[in-house]
C-alpha positions as CSV (number, residue, x, y, z in Angstrom):
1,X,-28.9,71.5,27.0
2,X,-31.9,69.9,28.5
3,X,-32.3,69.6,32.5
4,X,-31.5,66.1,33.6
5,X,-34.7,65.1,35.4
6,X,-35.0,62.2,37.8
7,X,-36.5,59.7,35.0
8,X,-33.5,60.5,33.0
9,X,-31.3,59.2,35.7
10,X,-32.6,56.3,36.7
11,X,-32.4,55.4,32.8
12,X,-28.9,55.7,32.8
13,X,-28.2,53.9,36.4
14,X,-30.7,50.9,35.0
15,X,-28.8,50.8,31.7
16,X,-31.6,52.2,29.7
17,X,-30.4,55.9,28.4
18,X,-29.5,55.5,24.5
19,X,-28.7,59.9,24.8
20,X,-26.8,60.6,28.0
21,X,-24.8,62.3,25.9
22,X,-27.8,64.8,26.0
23,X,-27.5,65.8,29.6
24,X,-23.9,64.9,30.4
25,X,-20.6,67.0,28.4
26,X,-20.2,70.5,27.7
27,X,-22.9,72.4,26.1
28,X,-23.5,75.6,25.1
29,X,-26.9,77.1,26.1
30,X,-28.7,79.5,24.0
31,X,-31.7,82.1,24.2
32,X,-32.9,83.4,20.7
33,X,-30.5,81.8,19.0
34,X,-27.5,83.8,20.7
35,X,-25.1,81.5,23.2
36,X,-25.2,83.0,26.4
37,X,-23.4,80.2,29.1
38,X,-21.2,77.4,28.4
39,X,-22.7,74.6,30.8
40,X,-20.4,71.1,32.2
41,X,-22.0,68.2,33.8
42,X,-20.2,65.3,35.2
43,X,-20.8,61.6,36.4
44,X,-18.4,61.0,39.1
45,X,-20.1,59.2,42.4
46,X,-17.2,58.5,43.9
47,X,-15.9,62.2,44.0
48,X,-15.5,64.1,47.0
49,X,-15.0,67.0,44.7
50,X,-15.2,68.0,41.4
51,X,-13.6,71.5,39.8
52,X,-13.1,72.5,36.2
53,X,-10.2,73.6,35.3
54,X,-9.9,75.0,31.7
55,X,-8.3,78.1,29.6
56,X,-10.4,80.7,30.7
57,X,-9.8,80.0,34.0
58,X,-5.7,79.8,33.5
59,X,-6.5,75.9,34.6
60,X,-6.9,76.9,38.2
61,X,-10.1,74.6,39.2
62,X,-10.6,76.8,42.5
63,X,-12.3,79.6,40.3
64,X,-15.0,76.8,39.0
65,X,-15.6,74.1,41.6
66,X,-19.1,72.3,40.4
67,X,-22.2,71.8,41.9
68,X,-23.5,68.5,42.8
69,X,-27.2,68.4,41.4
70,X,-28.0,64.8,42.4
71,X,-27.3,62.7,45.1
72,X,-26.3,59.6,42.4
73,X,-23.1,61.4,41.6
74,X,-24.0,64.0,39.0
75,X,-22.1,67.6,39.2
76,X,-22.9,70.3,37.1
77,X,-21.2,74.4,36.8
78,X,-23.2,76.5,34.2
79,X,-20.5,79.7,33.2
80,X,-21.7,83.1,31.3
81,X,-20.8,83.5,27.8
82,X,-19.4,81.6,24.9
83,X,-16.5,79.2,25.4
84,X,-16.6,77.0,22.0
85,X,-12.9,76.1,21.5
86,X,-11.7,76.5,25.0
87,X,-9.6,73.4,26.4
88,X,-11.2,71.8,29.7
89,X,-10.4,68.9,32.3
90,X,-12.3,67.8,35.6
91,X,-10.4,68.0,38.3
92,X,-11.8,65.3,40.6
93,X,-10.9,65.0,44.3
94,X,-10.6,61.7,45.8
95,X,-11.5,60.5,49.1
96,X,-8.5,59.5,49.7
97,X,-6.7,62.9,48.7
98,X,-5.6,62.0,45.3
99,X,-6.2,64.5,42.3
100,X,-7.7,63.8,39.0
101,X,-7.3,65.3,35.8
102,X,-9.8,63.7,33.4
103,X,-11.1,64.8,29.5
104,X,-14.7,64.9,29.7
105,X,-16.2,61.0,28.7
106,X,-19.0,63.0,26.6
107,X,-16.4,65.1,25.0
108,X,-17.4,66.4,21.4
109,X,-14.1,66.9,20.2
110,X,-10.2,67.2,21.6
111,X,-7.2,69.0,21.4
112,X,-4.4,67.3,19.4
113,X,-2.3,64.8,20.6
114,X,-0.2,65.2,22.8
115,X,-2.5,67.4,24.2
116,X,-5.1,65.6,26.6
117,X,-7.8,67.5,27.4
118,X,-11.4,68.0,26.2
119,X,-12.3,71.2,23.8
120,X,-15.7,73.1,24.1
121,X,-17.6,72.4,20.5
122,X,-21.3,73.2,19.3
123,X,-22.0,69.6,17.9
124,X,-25.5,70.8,16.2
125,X,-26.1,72.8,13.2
126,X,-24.8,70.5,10.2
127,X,-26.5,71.1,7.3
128,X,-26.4,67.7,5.4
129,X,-27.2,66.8,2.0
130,X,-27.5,63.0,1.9
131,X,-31.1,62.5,2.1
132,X,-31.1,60.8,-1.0
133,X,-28.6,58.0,0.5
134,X,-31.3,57.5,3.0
135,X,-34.1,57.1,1.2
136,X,-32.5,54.6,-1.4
137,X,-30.1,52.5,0.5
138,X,-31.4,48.8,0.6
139,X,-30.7,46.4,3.2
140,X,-27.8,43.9,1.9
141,X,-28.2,40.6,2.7
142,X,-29.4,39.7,-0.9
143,X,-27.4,42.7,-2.7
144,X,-23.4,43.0,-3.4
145,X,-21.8,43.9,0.2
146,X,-17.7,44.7,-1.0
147,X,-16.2,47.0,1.8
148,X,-12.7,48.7,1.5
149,X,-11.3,49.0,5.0
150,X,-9.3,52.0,5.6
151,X,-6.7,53.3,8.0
152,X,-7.4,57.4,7.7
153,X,-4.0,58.7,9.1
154,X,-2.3,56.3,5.9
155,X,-4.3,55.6,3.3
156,X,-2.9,59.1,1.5
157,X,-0.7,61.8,3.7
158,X,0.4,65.2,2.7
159,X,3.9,66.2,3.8
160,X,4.4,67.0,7.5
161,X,1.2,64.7,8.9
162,X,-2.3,64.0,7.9
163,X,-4.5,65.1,5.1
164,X,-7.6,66.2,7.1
165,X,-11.4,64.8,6.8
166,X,-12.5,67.1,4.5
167,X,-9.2,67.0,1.8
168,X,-9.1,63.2,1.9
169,X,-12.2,62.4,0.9
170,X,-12.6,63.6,-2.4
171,X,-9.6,61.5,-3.4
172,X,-11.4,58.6,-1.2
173,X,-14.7,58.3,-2.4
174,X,-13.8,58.8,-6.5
175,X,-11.3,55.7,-5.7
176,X,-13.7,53.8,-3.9
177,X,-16.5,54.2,-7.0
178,X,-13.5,53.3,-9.7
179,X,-12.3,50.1,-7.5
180,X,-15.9,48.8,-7.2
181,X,-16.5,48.9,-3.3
182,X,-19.9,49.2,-2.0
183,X,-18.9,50.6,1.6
184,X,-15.8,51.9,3.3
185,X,-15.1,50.7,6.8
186,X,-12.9,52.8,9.0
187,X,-10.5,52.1,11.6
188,X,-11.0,53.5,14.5
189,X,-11.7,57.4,14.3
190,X,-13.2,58.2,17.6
191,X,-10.1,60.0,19.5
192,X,-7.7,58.3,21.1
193,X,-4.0,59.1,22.5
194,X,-1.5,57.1,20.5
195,X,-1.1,56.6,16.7
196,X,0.4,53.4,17.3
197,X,-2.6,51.9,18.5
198,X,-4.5,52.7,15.3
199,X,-7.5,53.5,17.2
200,X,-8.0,50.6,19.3
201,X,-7.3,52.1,22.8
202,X,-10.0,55.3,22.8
203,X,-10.2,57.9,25.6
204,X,-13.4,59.9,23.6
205,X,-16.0,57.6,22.1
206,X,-18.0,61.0,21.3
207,X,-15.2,62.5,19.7
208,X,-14.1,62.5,16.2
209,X,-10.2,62.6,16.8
210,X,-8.5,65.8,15.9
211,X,-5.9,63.9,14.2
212,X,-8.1,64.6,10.6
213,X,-9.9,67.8,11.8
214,X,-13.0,69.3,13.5
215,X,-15.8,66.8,14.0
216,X,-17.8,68.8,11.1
217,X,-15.0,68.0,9.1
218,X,-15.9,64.2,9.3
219,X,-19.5,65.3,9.1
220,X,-19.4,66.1,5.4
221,X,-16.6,63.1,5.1
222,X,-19.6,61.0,5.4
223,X,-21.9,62.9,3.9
224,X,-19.8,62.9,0.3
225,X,-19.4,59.5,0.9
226,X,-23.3,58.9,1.1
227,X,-24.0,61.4,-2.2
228,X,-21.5,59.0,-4.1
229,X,-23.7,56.0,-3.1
230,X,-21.1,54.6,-0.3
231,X,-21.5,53.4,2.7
232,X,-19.7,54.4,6.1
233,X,-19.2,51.7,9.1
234,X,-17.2,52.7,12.2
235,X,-14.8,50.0,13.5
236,X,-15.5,50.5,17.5
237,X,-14.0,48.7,20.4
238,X,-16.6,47.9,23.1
239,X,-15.0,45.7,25.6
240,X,-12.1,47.5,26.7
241,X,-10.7,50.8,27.3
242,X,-7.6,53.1,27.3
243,X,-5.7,52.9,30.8
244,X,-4.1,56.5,29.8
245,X,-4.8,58.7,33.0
246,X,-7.0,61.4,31.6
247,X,-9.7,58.6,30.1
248,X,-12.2,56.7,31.5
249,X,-10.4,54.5,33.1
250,X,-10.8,54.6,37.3
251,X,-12.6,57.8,36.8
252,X,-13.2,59.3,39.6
253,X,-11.2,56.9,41.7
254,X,-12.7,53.6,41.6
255,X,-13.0,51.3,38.5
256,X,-16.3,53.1,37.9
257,X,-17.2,51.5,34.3
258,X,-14.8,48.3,34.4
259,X,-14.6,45.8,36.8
260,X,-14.4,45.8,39.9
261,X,-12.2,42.8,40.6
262,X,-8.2,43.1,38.8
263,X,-8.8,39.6,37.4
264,X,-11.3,40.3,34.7
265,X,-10.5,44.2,34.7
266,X,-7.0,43.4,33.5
267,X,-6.7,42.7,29.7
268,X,-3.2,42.1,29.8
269,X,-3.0,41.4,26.1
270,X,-3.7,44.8,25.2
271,X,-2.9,46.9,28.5
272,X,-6.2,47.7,29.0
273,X,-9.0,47.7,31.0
274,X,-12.3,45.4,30.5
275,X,-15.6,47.1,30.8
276,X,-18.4,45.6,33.1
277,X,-21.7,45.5,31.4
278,X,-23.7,44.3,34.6
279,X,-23.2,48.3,35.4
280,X,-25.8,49.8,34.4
281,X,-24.0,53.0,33.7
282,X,-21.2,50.9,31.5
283,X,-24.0,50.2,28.9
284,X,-25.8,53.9,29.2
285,X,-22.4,55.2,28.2
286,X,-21.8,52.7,25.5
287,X,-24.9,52.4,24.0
288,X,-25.8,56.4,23.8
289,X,-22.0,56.6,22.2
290,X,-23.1,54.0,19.6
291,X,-26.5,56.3,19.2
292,X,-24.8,59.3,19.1
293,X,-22.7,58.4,16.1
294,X,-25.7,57.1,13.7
295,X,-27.5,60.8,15.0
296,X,-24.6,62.9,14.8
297,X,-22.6,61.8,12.3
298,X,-24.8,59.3,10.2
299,X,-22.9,56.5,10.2
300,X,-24.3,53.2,8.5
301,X,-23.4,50.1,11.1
302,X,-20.6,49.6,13.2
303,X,-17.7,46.6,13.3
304,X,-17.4,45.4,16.8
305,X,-13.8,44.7,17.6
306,X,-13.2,41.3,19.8
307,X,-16.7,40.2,20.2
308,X,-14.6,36.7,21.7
309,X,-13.4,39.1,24.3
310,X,-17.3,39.8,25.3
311,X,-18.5,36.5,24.3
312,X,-16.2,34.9,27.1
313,X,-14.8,36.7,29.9
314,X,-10.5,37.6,28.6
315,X,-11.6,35.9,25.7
316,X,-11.5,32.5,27.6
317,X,-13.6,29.8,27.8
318,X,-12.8,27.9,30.4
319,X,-13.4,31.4,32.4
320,X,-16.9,31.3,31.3
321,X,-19.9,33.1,29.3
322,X,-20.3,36.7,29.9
323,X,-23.3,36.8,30.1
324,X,-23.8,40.3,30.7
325,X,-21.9,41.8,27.8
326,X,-24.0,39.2,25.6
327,X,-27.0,40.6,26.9
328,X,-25.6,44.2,26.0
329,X,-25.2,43.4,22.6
330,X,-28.7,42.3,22.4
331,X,-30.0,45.5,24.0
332,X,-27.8,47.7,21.5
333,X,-28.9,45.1,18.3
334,X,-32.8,45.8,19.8
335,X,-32.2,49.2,20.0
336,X,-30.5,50.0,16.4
337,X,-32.4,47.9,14.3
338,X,-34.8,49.9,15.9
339,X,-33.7,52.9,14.4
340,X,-33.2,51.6,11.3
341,X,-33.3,47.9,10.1
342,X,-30.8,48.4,7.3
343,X,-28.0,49.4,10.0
344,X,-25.0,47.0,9.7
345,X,-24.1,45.5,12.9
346,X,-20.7,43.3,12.7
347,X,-19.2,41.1,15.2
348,X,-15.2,40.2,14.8
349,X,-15.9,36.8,16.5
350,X,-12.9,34.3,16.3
351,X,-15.8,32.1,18.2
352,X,-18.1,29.1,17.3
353,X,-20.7,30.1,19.8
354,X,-24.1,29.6,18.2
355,X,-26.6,31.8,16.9
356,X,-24.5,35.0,17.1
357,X,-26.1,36.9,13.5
358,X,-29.8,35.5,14.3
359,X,-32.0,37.9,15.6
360,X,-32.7,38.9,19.5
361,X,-36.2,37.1,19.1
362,X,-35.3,34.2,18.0
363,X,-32.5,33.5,20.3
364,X,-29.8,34.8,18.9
365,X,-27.2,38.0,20.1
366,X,-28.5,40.4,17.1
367,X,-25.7,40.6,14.7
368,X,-26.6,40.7,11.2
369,X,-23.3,39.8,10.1
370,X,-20.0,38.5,11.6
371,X,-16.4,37.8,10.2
372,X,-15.5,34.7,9.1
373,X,-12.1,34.1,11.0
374,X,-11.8,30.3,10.3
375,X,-12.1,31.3,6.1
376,X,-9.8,33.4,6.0
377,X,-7.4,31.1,8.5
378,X,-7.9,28.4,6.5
379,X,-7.6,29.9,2.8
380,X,-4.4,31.4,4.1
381,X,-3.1,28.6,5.0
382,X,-3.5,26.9,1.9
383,X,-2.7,29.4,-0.5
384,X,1.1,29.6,1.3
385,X,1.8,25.9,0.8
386,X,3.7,25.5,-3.1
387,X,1.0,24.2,-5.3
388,X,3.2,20.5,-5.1
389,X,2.0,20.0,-1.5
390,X,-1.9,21.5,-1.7
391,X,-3.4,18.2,-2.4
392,X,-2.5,17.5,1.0
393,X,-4.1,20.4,2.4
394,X,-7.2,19.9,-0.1
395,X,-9.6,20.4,3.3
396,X,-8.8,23.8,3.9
397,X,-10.6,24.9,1.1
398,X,-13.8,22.6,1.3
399,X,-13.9,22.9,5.2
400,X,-15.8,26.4,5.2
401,X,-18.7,25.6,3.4
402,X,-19.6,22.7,5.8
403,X,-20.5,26.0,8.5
404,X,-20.7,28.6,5.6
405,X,-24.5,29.2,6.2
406,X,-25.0,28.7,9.9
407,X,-24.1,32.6,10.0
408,X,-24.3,35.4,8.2
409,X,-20.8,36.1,7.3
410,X,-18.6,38.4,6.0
411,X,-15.3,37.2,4.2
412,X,-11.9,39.4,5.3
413,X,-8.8,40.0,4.1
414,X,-8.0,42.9,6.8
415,X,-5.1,44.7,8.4
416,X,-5.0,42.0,11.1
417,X,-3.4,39.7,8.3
418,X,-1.0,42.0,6.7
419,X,1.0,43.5,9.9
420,X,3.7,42.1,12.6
421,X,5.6,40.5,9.4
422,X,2.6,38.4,8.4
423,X,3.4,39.9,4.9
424,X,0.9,41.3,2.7
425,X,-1.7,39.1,0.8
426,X,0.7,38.7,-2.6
427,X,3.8,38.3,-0.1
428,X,2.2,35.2,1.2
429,X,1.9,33.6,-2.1
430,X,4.9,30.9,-3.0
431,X,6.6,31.0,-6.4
432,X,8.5,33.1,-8.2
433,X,7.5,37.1,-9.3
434,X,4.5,35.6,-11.9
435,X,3.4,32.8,-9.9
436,X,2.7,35.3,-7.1
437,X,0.2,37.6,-8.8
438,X,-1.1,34.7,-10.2
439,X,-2.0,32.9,-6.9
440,X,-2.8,36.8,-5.6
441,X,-5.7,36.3,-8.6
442,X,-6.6,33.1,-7.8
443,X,-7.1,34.2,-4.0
444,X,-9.3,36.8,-4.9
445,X,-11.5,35.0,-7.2
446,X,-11.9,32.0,-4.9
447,X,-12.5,35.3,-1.8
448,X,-14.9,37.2,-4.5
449,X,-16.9,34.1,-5.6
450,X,-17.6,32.1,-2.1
451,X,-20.8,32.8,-0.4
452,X,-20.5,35.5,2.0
453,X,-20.1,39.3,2.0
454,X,-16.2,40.7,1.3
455,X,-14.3,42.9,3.1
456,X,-10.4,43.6,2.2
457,X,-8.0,46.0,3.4
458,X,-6.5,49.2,1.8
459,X,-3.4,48.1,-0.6
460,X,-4.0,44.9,-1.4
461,X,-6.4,45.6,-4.2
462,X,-3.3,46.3,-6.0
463,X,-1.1,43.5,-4.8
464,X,1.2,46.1,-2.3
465,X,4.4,43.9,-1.2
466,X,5.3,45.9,1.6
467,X,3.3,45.1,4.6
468,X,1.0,48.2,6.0
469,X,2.8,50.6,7.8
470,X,0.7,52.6,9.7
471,X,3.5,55.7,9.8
472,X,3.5,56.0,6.0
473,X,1.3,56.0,3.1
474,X,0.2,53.1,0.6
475,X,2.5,52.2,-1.8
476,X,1.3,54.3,-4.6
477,X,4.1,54.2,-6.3
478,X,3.9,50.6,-7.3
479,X,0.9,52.3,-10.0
480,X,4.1,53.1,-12.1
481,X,4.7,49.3,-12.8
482,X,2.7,47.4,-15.3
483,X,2.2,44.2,-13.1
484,X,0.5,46.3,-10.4
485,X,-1.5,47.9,-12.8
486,X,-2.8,44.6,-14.8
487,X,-3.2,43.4,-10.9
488,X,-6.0,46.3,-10.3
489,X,-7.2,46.0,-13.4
490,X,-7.9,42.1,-12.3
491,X,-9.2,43.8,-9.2
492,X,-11.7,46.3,-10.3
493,X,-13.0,43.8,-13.3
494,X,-13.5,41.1,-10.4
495,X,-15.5,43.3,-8.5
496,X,-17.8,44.7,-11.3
497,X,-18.6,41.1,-12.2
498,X,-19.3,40.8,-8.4
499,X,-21.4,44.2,-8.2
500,X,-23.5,42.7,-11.5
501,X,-24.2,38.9,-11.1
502,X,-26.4,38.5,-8.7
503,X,-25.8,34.9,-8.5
504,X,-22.2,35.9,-6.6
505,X,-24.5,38.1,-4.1
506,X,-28.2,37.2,-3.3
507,X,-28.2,33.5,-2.0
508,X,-24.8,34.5,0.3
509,X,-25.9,33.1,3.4
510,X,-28.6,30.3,2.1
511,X,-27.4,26.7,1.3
512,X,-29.5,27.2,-2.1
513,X,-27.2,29.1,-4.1
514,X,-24.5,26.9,-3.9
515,X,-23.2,23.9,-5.3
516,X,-19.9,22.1,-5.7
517,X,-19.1,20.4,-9.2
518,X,-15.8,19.5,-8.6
519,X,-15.0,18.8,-4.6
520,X,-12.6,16.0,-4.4
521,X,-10.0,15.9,-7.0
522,X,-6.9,16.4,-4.5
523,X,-4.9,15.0,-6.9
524,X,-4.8,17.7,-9.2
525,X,-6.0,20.8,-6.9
526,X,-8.9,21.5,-8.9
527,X,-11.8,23.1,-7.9
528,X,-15.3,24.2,-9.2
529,X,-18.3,25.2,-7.9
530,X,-22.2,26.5,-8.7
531,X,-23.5,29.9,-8.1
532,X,-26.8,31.0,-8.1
533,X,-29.7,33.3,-7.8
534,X,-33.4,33.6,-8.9
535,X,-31.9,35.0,-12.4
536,X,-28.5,33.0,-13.8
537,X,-26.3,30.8,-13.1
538,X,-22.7,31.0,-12.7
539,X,-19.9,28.2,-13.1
540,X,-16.9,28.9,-10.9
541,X,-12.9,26.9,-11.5
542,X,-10.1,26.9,-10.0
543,X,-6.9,25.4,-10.9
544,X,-5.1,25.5,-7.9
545,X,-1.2,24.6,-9.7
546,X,0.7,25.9,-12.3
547,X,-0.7,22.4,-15.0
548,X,-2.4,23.8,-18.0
549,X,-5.5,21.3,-18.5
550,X,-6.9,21.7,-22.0
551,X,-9.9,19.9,-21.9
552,X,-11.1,19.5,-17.9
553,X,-14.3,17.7,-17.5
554,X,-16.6,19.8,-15.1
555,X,-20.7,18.9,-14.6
556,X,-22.7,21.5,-15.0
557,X,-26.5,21.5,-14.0
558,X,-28.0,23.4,-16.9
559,X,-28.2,22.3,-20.7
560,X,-26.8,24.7,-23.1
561,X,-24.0,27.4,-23.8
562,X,-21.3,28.6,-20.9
563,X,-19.6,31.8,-21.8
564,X,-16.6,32.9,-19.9
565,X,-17.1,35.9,-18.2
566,X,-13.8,36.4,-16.6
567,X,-10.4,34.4,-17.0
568,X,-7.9,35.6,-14.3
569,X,-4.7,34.1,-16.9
570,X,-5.5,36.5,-19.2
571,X,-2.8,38.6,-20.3
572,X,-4.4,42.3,-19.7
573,X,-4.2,40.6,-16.1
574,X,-0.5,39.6,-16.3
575,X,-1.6,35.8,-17.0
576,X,-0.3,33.5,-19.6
577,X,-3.2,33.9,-21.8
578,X,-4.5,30.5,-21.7
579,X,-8.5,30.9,-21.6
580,X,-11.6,30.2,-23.9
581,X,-12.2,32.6,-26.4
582,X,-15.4,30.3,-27.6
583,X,-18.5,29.6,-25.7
584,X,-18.7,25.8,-24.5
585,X,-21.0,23.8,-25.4
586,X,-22.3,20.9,-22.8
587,X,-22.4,17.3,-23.6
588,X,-25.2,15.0,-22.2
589,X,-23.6,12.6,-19.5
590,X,-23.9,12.4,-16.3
591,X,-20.8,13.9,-14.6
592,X,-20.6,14.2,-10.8
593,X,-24.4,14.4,-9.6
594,X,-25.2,16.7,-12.9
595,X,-26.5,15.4,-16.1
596,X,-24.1,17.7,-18.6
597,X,-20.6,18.0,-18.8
598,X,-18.3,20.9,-20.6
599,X,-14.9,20.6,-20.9
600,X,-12.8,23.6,-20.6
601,X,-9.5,24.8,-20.6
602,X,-7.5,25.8,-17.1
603,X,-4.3,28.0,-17.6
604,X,-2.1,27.4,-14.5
605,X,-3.0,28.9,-11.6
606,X,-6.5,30.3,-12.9
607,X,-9.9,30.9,-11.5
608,X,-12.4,31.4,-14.3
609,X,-15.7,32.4,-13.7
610,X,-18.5,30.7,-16.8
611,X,-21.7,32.3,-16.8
612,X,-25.1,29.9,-18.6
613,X,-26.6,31.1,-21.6
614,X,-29.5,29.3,-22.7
C-alpha cells in the first residue's frame, strides 16, 4: 500500500481520484515479497474516534484504536503480520456518543451473509489469460451486440445454495456460445446483504459478494468468459445506496456520501438512500469503484441502473435536473473511454432527455448506448392484445422508429418485465398453447430484426412459462418437452442469422439501414420492412394474426431473386409449416415507393426474414 500524500487527497475531496481504493481499505504490506503488516485506512471526518475491531483482536476495538493521519478525516492503524482472511469492522465514535459498526467501503471481499463485516484479502496476483480477448475485441456499434442477462445465484443451483464463480461458468459460457449471445450481462454481483434484493441495494461496491466465492473465483469467471470470445458487463447501481447499518449509509454519523437534506436523501421507492454527486468524495468513491472493476476484474462496460433517478432528482421532473449527477456521468464517460474506447457504458433511462448516448464533446452525457424503455413498453403492449383488436393498436409498433435513431439503443426484454406477475414473455402472449409460441416467435423476430442492439433475460430464450423466481433455478426441465425445444431451436437459428447478416447489425443506430415496405395496412396487421448494410439486403414480414395470406404483395427495392432465410411457421419450430420453399422472383411495378414487387406467402402468425440474391 502506497502512502496517501496531500495531492492524493485533495483528488479525492475535489472529486478527481479514479483509485482511492489505492490508499483507503485493508492492505497487506510486503518487504521482499513476504507480508509483514496488515495496514486499515479510513475516511470518516465526522469521527470523534475510530477503533478496529476484528478476529484477532476478539472484536475488542480498545486493543486497535487508529490513528488520524490527516486533518480531512483520514485514520489509519498499520498491525504486524499477516491477517488475509480475518473478519474486520470500524468501530466509529460519534460526537454525540453513539457507536458505529461499519464494513470497510473499500472492502475487497466479505463474510457471508448474514455475516456483515469486511474480510482481509490480497486483491493482486491474478494471473490472467485473456490477452487475446483484448487485443481482438472490436467496438460494437456496427457489429452484432446480443447480451444474455443473468441472475448468478439462479441461473443453475446445486443442492443446498449456490454453485460458486468458478463451477458455474463452465456450464455458462458453453451455453452462451451454443445460444448465440455475444455478451453476458450480470445482475448485480458486488456484495450486498439481502438475496431478495437481487443486487440492487449494495453495501461493497469493491467486493465481489461471497454468495459465489472468493473474488479470484470471479476473476477467472471472467476470464473464461473472455477466452470463449464473450463479453462481461456489470449491472451497477449508482444513485442510491443500502440503508443496512454496517454500509455506507450515515457513515460516520452524518449523511457523509448522500444528501444532506431527508427530502432528496430519501428514496422511498426503494428504502434507500440517494447519493450526492456535488460531494466531491461521493464521485471519488464511485468512480474509483467503477475503475477498480475494469482493473481488477476486467470487466467490459457497465449497465447503469435508474439513470431517470440521476437524470432528475427522485426521478421527478417537476423536482428538477440534477445537474450534478449529470455532470458525474460525464466525468466517469471521460474517464473510461479513456481507458478504453470499446468499453460499454449503458444507461437504463425510462427518460426523453436529449443527447444522453452522444459524446461529452459534443454535448451529450457520454453513454454509448441506453435501453429502449418506450420499445419494449410499446411492443408489449401490442403483442398482449388478441390479434382481432391489433389493428387498433397498429401505432405501437410503428411509433419507435419515429425516435429509433436519435439514440444509440439497446432493445430489452429483461427481468424487470418477467417478475411481480408480469408473466414471462410467452405468458403474455394471447391464444391458445400454439398460438403462444407462435406470437413468442413472432416477438422475437420483430425484437431480433429492428434496429438497435438486443438484450433478453435468462429463460426466455426457451419460452419459460413460470415467471423468474429468484429463489430457484430456470426451468430446465421444460428441455424435456418438444415445444420448448423447437422454441430454442427458433431461438438459437434467429440469433445466428443475427450474428451473420450484417444488414440486421451495422446500420443499428443510422436512419440508412432502414426502410419500411409495408407500414400502414391496419387492416390486416401486416408488417414489413428493409434492412441494410454496405453488403446485402434483407426483407423483413410480419403477419401479425393467425390469416394465412398466400400471395401478399410486398415492394421490394432491389431487382432480382429473394430467398427465405428463416420462416418462424416452420414446423422444426413448432409452426404450421406454411413458408416458401422457392426463391421469389420480383415483378416490375411500382409498389409502395419501390419499383418491384414479390408476392409471398404468410403462415399465421409468422415473421419471415427474405434475404436479395442478385
Amino acid at each position: 500500500m502506497r502512502p496517501i500524500s496531500d495531492h492524493d487527497v485533495n483528488e479525492f475531496l475535489l472529486g478527481r481520484s479514479s483509485n482511492s481504493y489505492e490508499f483507503f481499505g485493508a492492505h497487506l504490506l510486503r518487504e521482499h515479497g513476504e507480508v509483514y503488516a496488515t495496514e486499515f485506512t479510513v475516511y470518516a471526518p465526522n469521527a470523534k474516534e475510530v477503533r478496529l475491531i476484528a478476529e484477532f483482536n476478539q472484536f475488542e476495538g480498545w486493543k486497535h484504536v487508529l490513528t488520524k493521519i490527516h486533518h480531512a478525516g483520514i485514520y489509519r492503524i498499520e498491525i504486524p503480520g499477516n491477517y488475509e482472511w480475518s473478519t474486520y469492522k470500524y468501530e466509529i465514535h460519534t460526537h454525540s456518543g453513539r457507536i458505529l459498526y461499519k464494513a470497510d467501503p473499500y472492502g475487497y471481499y466479505a463474510e457471508l451473509r448474514p455475516g456483515t463485516a469486511s474480510k482481509v484479502y490480497d486483491i493482486v496476483g491474478y494471473p490472467w489469460k485473456d490477452q487475446d480477448w483484448f487485443y481482438t475485441k472490436k467496438k460494437s456499434y456496427e457489429q452484432p451486440l446480443l447480451i444474455y442477462e443473468v441472475h448468478l445465484g439462479s441461473w443453475r443451483r446445486k443442492f443446498g445454495g449456490f454453485k460458486p464463480y468458478n463451477e458455474v461458468v463452465d456450464e455458462l459460457v458453453i451455453y452462451i456460445k451454443e445460444q448465440g449471445f455475444t455478451h453476458v450481462e450480470l445482475m448485480p454481483v458486488y456484495e450486498h446483504p439481502l438475496d431478495d434484493s437481487w443486487g440492487y441495494q449494495g453495501t461493497g461496491f469493491f467486493a465481489a459478494t461471497s454468495r459465489y466465492g472468493v473474488p479470484k473465483d470471479f476473476m477467472y469467471f471472467i476470464e473464461r468468459m473472455h477466452q470463449e470470445g464473450i463479453g462481461v458487463i456489470q449491472d451497477w447501481v449508482l444513485g442510491h445506496i443500502c440503508k443496512d447499518a454496517h454500509g455506507l449509509s450515515f457513515f460516520d454519523g452524518t449523511p457523509l456520501y448522500e444528501f444532506n437534506d431527508r427530502d432528496r436523501r430519501e428514496n422511498v421507492t426503494w428504502g434507500t438512500d440517494n447519493l450526492d454527486f456535488s460531494k466531491g468524495i461521493t464521485r471519488s468513491f464511485m468512480l474509483s469503484a467503477l475503475n477498480f472493476w475494469v482493473e481488477y476484474f476486467h470487466v467490459d462496460g457497465f449497465r447503469i441502473d435508474a439513470v431517470s433517478n440521476l437524470i432528475y432528482y427522485l426521478g421527478n421532473r417537476e423536482k428538477g435536473t440534477n445537474t450534478d449527477a449529470i455532470n458525474f456521468l460525464r466525468q466517469i464517460s471521460y474517464h473510461l473511454f479513456g481507458k478504453d474506447d470499446r468499453i460499454l457504458f449503458m444507461a437504463e433511462d425510462s427518460t426523453d432527455f436529449p443527447h444522453v448516448t452522444h459524446p461529452v464533446d459534443m454535448g451529450g452525457i457520454g453513454f454509448n448506448y441506453k435501453w429502449n424503455m418506450g420499445f419494449m413498453n410499446d411492443v408489449l403492449r401490442y403483442f398482449k392484445e388478441d390479434p382481432i383488436h391489433r389493428k387498433y393498436h397498429h401505432g405501437k409498433i410503428t411509433f419507435g422508429l419515429v425516435y429509433a435513431f436519435n439514440e444509440q439503443f439497446v432493445l430489452p426484454f429483461s427481468h424487470d418485465e418477467v417478475v411481480h406477475m408480469k408473466g414471462s414473455l410467452i405468458n403474455k402472449m394471447p391464444g391458445d398453447y400454439f398460438q403462444k409460441f407462435a406470437n413468442w416467435r413472432l416477438l422475437l423476430t420483430l425484437w431480433m430484426t429492428h434496429p438497435g442492439k438486443k438484450l433478453l433475460f435468462m429463460g426466455q430464450e426457451f419460452a419459460s412459462f413460470s415467471e423468474w423466481a429468484f429463489q430457484k433455478e430456470l426451468d430446465w426441465n421444460l428441455f424435456d418437452f418438444p415445444a420448448h425445444q423447437m422454441a430454442n431451436r427458433f431461438f438459437r437459428d434467429l440469433a445466428q442469422v443475427y450474428r451473420h447478416h450484417d444488414a440486421l447489425y451495422q446500420y443499428d443506430h443510422h436512419p440508412k439501414g432502414f426502410e419500411w415496405s409495408v407500414v400502414n395496412d391496419e387492416a390486416q396487421s401486416v408488417f414489413s420492412f428493409i434492412r441494410r448494410s454496405d453488403t446485402e439486403t434483407l426483407v423483413i414480414i410480419l403477419n401479425m394474426t393467425p390469416n394465412v395470406h398466400e400471395f401478399y404483395e410486398i415492394g421490394v427495392p432491389k431487382f432480382g431473386r429473394y430467398e427465405e432465410i428463416l420462416n418462424s411457421d416452420k414446423d422444426i419450430y413448432f409452426g404450421s409449416n406454411q413458408y416458401n420453399g422457392v426463391q421469389l422472383h420480383t415483378v416490375k411495378r411500382q409498389t409502395n415507393q419501390f419499383q418491384y414487387y414479390i408476392k409471398p406467402k404468410l403462415g399465421p402468425l409468422s415473421g419471415i426474414i427474405l434475404r436479395h440474391k442478385k
